[in-house]
C-alpha positions as a printed NumPy array, in Angstrom:
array([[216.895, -68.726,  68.406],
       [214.201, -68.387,  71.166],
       [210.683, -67.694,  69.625],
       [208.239, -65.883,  72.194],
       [204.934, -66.97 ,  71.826],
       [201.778, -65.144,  73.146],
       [199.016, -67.859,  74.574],
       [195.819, -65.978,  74.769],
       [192.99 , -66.711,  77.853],
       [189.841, -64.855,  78.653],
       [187.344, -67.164,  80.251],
       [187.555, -70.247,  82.669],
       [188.009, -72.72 ,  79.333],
       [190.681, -70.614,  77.723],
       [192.816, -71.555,  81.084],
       [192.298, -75.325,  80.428],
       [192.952, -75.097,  77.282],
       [196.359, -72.918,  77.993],
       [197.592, -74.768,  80.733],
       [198.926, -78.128,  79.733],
       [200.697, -76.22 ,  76.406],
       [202.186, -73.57 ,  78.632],
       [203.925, -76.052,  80.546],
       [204.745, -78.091,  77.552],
       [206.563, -74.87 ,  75.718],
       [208.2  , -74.105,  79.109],
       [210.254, -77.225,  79.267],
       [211.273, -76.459,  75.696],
       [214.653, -74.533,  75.398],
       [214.044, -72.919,  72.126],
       [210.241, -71.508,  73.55 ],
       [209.235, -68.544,  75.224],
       [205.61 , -68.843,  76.335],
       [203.754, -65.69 ,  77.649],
       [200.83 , -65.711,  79.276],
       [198.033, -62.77 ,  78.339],
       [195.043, -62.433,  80.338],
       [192.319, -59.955,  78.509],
       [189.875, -60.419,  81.377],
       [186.816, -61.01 ,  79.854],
       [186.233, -62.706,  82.793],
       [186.673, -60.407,  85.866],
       [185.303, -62.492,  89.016],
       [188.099, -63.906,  90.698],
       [186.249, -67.087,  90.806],
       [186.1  , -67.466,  87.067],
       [189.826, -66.561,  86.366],
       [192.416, -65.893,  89.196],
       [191.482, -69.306,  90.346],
       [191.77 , -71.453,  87.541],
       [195.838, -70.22 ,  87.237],
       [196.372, -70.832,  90.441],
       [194.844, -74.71 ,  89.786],
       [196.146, -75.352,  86.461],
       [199.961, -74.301,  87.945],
       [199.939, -71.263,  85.83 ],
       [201.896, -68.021,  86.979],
       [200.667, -64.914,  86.853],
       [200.16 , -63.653,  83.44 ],
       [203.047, -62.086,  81.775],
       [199.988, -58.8  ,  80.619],
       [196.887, -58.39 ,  81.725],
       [194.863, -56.188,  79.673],
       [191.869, -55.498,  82.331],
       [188.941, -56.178,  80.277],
       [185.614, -56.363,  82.035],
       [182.024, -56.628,  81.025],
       [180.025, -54.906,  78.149],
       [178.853, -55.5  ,  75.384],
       [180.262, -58.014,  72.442],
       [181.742, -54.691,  70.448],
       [182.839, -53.137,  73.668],
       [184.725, -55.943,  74.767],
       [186.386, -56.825,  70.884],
       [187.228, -53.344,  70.556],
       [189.026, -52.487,  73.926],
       [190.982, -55.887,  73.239],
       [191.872, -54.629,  69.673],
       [193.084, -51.424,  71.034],
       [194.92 , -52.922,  74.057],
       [196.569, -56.125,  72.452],
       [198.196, -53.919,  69.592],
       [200.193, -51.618,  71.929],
       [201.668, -54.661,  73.153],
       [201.702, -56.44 ,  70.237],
       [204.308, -53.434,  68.866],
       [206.176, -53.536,  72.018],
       [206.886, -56.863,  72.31 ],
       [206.657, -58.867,  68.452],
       [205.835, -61.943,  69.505],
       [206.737, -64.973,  66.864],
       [203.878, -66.862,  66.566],
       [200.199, -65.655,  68.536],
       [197.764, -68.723,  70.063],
       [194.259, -68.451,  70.54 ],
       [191.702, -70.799,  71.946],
       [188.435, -71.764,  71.933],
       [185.271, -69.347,  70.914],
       [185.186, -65.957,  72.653],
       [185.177, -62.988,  72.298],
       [188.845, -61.978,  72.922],
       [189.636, -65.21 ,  70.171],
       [188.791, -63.344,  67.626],
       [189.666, -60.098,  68.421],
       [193.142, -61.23 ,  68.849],
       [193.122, -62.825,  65.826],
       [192.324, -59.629,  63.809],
       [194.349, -57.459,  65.83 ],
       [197.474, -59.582,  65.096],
       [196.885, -60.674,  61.606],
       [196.859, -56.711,  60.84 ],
       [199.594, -55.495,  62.03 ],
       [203.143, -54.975,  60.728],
       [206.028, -55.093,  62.402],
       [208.347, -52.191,  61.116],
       [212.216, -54.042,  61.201],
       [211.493, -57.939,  61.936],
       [209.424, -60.715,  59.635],
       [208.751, -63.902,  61.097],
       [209.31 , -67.238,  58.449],
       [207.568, -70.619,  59.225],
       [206.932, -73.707,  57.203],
       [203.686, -75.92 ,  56.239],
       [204.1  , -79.008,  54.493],
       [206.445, -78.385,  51.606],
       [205.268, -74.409,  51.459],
       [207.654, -71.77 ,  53.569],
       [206.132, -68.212,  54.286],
       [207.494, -65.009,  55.192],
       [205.688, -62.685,  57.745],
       [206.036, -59.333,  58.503],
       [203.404, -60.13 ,  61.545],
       [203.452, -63.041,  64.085],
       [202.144, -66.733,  62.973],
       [198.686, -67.018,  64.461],
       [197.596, -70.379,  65.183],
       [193.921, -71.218,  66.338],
       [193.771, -74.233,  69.006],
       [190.583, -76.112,  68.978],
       [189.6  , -74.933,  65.599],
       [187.103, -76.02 ,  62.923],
       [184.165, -76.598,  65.361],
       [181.015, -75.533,  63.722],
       [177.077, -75.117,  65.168],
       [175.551, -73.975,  61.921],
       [173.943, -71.247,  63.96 ],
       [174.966, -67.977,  63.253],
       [173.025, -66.3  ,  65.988],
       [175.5  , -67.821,  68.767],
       [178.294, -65.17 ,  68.997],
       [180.746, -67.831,  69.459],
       [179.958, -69.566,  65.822],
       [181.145, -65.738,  64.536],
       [184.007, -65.674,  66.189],
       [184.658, -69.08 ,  65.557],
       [184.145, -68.41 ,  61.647],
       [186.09 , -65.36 ,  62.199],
       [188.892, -67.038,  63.656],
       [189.797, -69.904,  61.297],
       [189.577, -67.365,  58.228],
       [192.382, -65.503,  59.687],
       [194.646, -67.88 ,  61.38 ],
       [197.637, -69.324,  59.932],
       [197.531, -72.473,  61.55 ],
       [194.048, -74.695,  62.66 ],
       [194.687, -76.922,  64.912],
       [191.478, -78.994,  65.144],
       [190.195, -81.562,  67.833],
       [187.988, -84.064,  65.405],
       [188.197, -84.841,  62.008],
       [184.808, -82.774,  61.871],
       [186.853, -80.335,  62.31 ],
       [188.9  , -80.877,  59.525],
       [185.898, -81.579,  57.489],
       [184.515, -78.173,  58.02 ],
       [187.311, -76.279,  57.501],
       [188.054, -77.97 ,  54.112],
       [184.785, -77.295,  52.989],
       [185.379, -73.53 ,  53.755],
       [187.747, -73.681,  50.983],
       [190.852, -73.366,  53.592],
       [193.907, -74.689,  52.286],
       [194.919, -78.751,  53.91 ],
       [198.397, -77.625,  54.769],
       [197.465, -75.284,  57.54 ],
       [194.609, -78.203,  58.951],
       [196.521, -80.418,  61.751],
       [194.643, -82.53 ,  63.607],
       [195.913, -82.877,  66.953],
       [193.553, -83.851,  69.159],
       [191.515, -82.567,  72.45 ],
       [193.497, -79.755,  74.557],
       [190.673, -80.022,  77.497],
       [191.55 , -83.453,  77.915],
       [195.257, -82.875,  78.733],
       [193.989, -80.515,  81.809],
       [191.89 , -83.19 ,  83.061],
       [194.749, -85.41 ,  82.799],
       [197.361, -83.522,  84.197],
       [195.336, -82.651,  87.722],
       [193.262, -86.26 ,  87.872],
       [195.338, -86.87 ,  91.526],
       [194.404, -83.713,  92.791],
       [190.631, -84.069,  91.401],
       [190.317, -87.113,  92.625],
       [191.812, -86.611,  96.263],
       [189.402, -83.692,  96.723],
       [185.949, -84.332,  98.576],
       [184.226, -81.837,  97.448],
       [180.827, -83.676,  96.699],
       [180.902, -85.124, 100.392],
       [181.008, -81.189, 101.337],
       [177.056, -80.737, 100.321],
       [176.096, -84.472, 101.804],
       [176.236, -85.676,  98.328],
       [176.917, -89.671,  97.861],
       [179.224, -90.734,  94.664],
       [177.174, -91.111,  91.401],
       [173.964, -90.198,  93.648],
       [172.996, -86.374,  92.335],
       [173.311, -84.283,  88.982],
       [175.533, -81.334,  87.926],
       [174.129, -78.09 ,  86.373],
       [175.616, -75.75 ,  84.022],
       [173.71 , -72.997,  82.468],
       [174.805, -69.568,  80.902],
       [174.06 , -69.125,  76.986],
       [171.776, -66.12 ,  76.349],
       [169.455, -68.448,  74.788],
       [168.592, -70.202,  78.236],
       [169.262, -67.495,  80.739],
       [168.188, -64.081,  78.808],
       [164.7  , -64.792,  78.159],
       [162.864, -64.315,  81.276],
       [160.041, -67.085,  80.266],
       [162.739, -69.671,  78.869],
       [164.693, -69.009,  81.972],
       [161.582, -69.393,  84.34 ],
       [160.639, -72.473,  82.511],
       [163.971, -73.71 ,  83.678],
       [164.007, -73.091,  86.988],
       [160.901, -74.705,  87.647],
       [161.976, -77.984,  85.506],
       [164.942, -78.031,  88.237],
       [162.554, -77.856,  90.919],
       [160.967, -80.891,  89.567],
       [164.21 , -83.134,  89.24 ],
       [165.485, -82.253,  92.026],
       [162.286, -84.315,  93.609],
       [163.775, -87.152,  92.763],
       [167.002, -86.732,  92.502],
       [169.356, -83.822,  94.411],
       [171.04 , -81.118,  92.267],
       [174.05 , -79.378,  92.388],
       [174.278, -75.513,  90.659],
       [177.066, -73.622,  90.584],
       [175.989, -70.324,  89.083],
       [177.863, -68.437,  86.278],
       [177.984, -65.164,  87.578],
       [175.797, -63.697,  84.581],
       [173.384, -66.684,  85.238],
       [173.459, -65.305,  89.167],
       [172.278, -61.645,  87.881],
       [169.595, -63.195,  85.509],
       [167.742, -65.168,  88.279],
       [168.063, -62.074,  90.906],
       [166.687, -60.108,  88.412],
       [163.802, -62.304,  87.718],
       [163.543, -63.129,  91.491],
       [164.002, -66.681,  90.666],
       [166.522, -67.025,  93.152],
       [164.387, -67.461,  95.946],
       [162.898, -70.629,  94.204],
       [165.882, -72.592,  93.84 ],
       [167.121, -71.877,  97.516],
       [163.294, -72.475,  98.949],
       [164.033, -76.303,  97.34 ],
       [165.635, -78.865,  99.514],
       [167.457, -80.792,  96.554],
       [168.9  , -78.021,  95.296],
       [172.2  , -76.464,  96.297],
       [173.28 , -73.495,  94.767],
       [177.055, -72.792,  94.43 ],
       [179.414, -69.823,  93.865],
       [181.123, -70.698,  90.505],
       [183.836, -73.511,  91.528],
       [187.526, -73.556,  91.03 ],
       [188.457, -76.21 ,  88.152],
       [189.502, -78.83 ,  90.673],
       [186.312, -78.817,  92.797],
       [183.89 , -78.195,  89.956],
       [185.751, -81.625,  88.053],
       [185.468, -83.118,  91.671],
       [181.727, -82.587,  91.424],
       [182.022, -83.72 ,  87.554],
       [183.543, -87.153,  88.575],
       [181.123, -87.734,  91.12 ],
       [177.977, -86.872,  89.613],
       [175.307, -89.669,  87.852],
       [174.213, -87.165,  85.039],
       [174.893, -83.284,  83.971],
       [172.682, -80.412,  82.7  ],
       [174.533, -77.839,  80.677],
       [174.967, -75.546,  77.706],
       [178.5  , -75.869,  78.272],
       [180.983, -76.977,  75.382],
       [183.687, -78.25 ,  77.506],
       [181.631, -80.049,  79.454],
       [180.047, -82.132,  76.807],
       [183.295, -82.856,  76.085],
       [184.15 , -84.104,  79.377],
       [181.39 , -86.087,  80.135],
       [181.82 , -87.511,  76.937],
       [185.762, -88.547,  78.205],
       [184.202, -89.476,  81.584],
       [181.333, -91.878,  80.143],
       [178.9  , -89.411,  82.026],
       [175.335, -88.904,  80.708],
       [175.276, -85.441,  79.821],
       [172.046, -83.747,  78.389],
       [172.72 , -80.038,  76.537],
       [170.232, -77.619,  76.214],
       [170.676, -76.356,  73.108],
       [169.549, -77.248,  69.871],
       [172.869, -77.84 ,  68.079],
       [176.313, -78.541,  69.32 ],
       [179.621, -77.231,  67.857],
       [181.163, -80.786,  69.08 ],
       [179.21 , -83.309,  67.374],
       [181.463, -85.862,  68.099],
       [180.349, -86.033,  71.708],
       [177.064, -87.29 ,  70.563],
       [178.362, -89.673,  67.919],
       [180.858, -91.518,  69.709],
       [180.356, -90.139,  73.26 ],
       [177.615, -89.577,  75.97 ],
       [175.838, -86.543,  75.207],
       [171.832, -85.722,  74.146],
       [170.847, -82.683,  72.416],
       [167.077, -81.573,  74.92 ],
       [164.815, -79.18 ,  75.039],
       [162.819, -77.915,  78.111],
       [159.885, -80.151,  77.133],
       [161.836, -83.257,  76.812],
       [164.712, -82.863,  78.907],
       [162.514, -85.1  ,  81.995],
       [162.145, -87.83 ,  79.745],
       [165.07 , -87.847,  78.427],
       [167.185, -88.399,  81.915],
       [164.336, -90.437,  83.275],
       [165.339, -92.97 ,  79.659],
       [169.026, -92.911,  80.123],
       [168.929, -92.757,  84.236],
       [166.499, -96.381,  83.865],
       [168.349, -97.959,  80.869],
       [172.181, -96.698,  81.222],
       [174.663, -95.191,  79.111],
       [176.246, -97.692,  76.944],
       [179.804, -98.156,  77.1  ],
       [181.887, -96.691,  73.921],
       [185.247, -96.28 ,  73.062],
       [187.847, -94.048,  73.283],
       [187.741, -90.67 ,  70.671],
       [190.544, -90.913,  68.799],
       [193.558, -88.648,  70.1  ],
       [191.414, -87.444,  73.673],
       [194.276, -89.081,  75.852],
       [195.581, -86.26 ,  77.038],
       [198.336, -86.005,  74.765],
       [197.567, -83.107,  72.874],
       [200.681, -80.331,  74.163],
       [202.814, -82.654,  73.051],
       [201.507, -82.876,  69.341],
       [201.155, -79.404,  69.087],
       [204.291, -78.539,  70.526],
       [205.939, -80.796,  67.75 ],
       [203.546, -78.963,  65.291],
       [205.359, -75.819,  66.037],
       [208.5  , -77.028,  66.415],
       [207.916, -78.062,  62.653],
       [206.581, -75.132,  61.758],
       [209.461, -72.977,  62.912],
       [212.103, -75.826,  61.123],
       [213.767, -76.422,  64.595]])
């Protein structure tokens, strides 16, 4: 019997993450993938773009969420997501990654009852009847300790309420376990982002995106910045700016702007600064091929960007985070990245940029393999 089986995006990782599993369940006869687009993300350069990259058709709903605040945009997902939840019953319900719409969608369909169909899956040895679909969380069991990020809540939110946790690290596992949730719904299955990566290297690698700015391979360094905690604080974000200016001396940088970065530094007339300074180039936010293009080529990146710590980490990239914790320790254990702050962040590149990166190893299951496992994982799970 073909199961139909909702695969949640909101924001440019969501796509990523959606991508390589959409086309795995596709090729599956027994699967019935659909594609729903909340729109947390509404600039066509930070959604509409990554489908058409990542192969992805348009989605199968798209529930025309905008901007707003964190309650405004989990509630008007809520309310949306359950009319079609009703309509349509799908089997199981995917969600990935950390916003907003993650756990909203979570909630919205681990409350509600379908009136004439249940849904039965298996864990290990345990079987379970639902009158609801099977949620399963993709990436799950990440953890920053820092409750004032919104994404640790919905994050903590999530994995409380799924019925499956599909978890990148065995941090993740850790974590999860020591939340008390039960080891038959824990599968460890490795790192979705790295399947995207993967599956669109040629087409990364043909681009020359770099060579567009007058950039040379390896020869400038990529920014990413967006998190309240760097951009919302007029000071912090000044502070920035002006530590940009004073890279960029010696080395060129390349910005693409997250739109809500954009508004923050117009409002604060920053703007001006950055485009008065000869090694930096400000950028429109990038499709995913050009911006991992510019990843690729770059000697060092500047973010407070999970997926990109996780990517640099794949690369061997030095990659220095802004942020006082990470939710993906892993990439500092066995991969490339530094935790900074805005005082130390200088000497930090000017250390690594003199001495090097040293070479590690590969993290266990980031090969971009991951569809595949999980694929099996629900192939299990529905006894087929």
């Amino acid at each position: 019997m073909t199961k139909t089986i909702h695969l949640i995006a909101a924001a440019r990782p969501n796509f990523m993450k959606i991508a390589p599993l959409y086309h795995a369940l596709k090729s599956e006869a027994w699967a019935n993938p659909k594609i729903i687009h909340t729109g947390q993300h509404y600039d066509i350069n930070m959604s509409d773009v990554f489908f058409q990259d990542l192969g992805l058709p348009e989605p199968d709903l798209h529930l025309g969420i905008g901007g707003g605040s964190h309650a405004e945009q989990a509630g008007q997902v809520m309310i949306a997501y359950e009319k079609n939840l009703l309509e349509t019953q799908p089997d199981m319900v995917i969600v990935v990654g950390d916003v907003n719409a993650t756990m909203a969608c979570t909630i919205t369909a681990a409350k509600i009852s379908y009136p004439e169909k249940s849904v039965g899956y298996q864990l290990s040895a345990m079987s379970h009847e639902l009158n609801r679909p099977i949620v399963a969380h993709l990436e799950a069991g990440l953890r920053s300790f820092d409750r004032t990020m919104p994404e640790e809540i919905n994050r903590l939110v999530t994995d409380s309420l799924a019925d499956i946790l599909w978890t990148p690290s065995p941090d993740g596992d850790e974590h999860l376990l020591r939340e008390g949730v039960p080891k038959e719904k824990i599968q460890r299955v490795g790192n979705i982002m790295i399947d995207s990566l993967e599956m669109l290297r040629s087409r990364i690698e043909s681009l020359d995106t770099y060579q567009e700015y007058g950039l040379s391979d390896k020869g400038y360094g990529l920014v990413t910045l967006h998190r309240p905690s760097n951009v919302d604080t007029p000071e912090t974000l000044k502070s920035l700016c002006n530590l940009l200016v004073k890279i960029s001396a010696a080395t060129p940088i390349v910005f693409p702007a997250h739109p809500r970065t954009k508004n923050r530094l117009e409002s604060q007339n920053l703007m001006q600064l950055l485009e008065n300074q000869p090694g930096i180039i400000l950028l429109e936010p990038q499709s995913y091929a050009r911006f991992m293009n510019l990843t690729f080529h770059c000697k060092m990146a500047v973010t407070d960007s999970g997926g990109m710590q996780e990517e640099t980490s794949y690369l061997g990239i030095p990659c220095f985070t802004l942020r006082p914790n990470t939710e993906r320790p892993v990439t500092i254990t066995q991969g490339t990245n530094r935790l900074c702050t805005i005082e130390n962040l200088e000497a930090e590149i000017e250390q690594v940029l003199n001495n090097g990166t040293p070479t590690r190893p590969p993290i266990d299951l980031w090969d971009g393999k991951t569809a595949g496992r999980v694929v099996k994982s629900i192939k299990s799970c529905f006894k087929i």
